[in-house]
C-alpha positions in Angstrom: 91.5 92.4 109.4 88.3 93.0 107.6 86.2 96.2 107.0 82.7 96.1 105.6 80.5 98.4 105.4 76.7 98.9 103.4 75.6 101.9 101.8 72.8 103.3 99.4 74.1 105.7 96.3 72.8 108.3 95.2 70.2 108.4 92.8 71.8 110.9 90.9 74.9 108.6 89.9 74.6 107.4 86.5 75.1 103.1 85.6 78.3 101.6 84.9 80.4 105.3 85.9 83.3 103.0 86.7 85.5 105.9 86.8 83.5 107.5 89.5 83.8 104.9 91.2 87.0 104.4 91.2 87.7 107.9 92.0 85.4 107.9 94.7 87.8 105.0 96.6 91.0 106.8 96.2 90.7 109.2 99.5 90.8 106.0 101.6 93.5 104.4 100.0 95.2 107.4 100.2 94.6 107.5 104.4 95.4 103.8 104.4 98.8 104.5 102.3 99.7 106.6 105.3 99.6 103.9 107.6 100.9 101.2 105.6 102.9 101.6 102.7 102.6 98.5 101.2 99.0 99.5 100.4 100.1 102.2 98.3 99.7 100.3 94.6 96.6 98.5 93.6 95.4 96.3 90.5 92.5 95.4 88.6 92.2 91.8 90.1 92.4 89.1 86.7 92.5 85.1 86.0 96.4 85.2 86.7 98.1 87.2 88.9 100.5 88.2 85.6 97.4 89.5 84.1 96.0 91.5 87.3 99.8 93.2 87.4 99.4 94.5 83.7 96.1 96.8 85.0 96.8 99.6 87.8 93.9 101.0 89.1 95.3 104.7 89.0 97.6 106.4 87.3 99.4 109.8 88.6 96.2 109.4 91.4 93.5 108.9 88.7 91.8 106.3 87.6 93.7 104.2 85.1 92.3 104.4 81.3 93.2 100.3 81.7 91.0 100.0 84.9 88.1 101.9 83.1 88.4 100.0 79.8 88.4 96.3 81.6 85.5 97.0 83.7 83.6 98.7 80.6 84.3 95.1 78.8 83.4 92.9 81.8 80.5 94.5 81.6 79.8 94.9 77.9 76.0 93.4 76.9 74.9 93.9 80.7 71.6 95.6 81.3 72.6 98.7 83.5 70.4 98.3 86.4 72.5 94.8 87.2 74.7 95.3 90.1 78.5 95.6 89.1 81.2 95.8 91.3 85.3 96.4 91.3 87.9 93.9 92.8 91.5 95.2 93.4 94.3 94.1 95.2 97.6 95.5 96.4 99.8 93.4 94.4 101.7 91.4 97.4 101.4 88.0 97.2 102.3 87.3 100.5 99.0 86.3 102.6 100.6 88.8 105.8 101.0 91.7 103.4 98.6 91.2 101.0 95.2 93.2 100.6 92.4 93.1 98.8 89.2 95.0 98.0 85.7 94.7 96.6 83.5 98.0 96.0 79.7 96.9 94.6 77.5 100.0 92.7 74.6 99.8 90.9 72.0 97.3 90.8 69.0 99.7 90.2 68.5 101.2 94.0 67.0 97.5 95.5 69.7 96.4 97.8 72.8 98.0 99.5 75.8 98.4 97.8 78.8 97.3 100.4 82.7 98.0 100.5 84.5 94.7 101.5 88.5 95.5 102.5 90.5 92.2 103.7 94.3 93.1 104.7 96.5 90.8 105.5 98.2 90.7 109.4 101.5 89.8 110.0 100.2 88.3 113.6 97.2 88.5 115.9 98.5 91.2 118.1 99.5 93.8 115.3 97.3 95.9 112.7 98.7 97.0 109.9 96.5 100.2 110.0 97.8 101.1 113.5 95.8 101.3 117.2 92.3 102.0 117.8 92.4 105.3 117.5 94.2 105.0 113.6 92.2 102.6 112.6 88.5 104.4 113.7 90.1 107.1 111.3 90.0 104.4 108.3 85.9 103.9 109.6 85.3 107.7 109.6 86.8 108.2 106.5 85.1 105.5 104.7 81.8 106.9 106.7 82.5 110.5 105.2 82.8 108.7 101.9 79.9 106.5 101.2 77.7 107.4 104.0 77.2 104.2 105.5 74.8 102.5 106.8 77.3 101.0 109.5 80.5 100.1 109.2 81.9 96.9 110.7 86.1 96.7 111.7 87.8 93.1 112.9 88.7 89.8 112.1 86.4 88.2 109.8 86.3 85.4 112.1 84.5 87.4 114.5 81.1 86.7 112.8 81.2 83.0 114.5 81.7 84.4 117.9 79.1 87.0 117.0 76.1 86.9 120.1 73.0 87.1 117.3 73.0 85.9 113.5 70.3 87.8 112.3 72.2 91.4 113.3 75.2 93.0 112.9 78.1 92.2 115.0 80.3 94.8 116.5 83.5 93.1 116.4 86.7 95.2 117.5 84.4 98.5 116.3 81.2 99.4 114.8 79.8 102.4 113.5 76.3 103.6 113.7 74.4 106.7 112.7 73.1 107.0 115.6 74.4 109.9 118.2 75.6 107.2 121.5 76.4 107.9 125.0 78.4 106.4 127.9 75.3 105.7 129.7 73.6 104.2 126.7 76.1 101.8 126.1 78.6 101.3 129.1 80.4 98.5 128.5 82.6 100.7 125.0 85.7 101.3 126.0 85.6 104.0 123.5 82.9 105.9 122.2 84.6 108.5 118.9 81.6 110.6 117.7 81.8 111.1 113.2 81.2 114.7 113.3 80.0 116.0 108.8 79.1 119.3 108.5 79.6 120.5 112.0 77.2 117.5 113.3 77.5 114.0 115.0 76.5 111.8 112.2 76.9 108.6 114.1 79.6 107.0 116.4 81.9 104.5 116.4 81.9 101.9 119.2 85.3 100.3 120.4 85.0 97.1 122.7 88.7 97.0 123.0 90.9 100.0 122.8 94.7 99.1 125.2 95.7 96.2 122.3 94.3 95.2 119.1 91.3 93.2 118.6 92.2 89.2 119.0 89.2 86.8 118.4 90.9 84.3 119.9 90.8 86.1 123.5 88.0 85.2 125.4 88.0 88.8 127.0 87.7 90.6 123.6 84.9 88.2 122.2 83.3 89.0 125.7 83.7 92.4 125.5 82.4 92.9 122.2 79.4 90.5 122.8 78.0 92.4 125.6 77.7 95.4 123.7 75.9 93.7 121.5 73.5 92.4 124.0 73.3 96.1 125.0 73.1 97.7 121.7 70.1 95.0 120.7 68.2 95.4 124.1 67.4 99.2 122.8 66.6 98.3 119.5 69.7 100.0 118.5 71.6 96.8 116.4 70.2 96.7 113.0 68.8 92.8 112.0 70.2 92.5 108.3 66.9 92.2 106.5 66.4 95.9 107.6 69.3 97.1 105.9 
């Protein structure tokens, strides 16, 4: 399963503040550790996987002082408007366990940042992260976090069976800042409103909520195509280029 989400940070945040970055991920790994426990460790990803098990990303729950120090030297002689970014992974080598992450920050405010998380499934009819319900508390998490732009949850090979190319695809969910309704878009099987500060932020549209999503299920790619078509025919499914 893969999430991906774009975001815009803060002006405020200074360049290459790997640490904050760093820091800034560890609530969601921390959610995710309580689903599955095999996401619990992370490394620096490296040439070898030898060398990317010598640098943890945290120590005791804080950044490592290795994790800092490599980034810092990847990016030694850069200027510090160019876009960076962190690569981890969990440490399993195992393609049905294993995970992997890729967190992108700077780049002098031009284009997004994103969060790209791949985790392994053991089969097409499990998630790691748990049902619908667990997993759209991984999206609002990340939400509360980076305050995304929209947050995309499936297989990655949903893109394919996507309805448009130019726009986001809402694969088994999708969050939007918008404020959604029933009527607005019927065919959800689940609407979950991301409530900050005592307000709906956005939503978080589910096309398939009594088993996980399976993009090799004709009713699933269905389902999640026509609320695309819906989403698109009120101007409410962002094209890319506008993002």
């Amino acid at each position: 399963m893969n999430l991906f989400e774009q975001h815009r940070n803060s002006s405020v945040i200074p360049s290459s503040a790997f640490e904050f970055h760093i820091r800034r991920l560890r609530p969601l790994i921390d959610l995710m550790t309580q689903k599955d426990r095999t996401l619990a460790n992370w490394y620096m990803q490296g040439d070898t996987i030898t060398e990317a098990l010598l640098c943890k990303v945290y120590e005791n729950n804080e950044p490592s002082e290795a994790a800092v120090l490599s980034l810092a030297d990847e990016y030694k002689g850069k200027a510090s408007n160019v876009t960076k970014s962190i690569g981890i992974w969990n440490g399993v080598e195992s393609g049905d366990e294993g995970a992997t992450a890729y967190v992108s920050f700077d780049g002098g405010g031009v284009i997004s940042q994103m969060l790209d998380l791949e985790i392994g499934e053991k089969n097409l009819n499990s998630s790691r992260l748990g049902e619908y319900k667990s997993v759209a508390e991984i999206v609002a998490k990340t939400v509360e976090i980076y305050g995304s732009l929209y947050v995309t949850f499936g297989p990655r090979k949903y893109t394919t069976e996507a309805v448009f190319d130019d726009r986001l695809a809402v694969s088994w969910m999708l969050y939007l800042p918008h404020v959604l309704t029933q009527a607005q878009v019927p065919e959800a099987r689940d609407l979950i409103p991301v409530i900050r500060d005592g307000n709906q932020q956005g939503t978080i549209v589910v096309s398939v909520t009594d088993e996980v999503f399976d993009v090799h299920h004709r009713e699933h790619v269905k389902a999640a195509n026509d609320i695309e078509i819906r989403l698109a025919d009120q101007d409410l499914l962002p094209r890319f280029v506008d993002l």
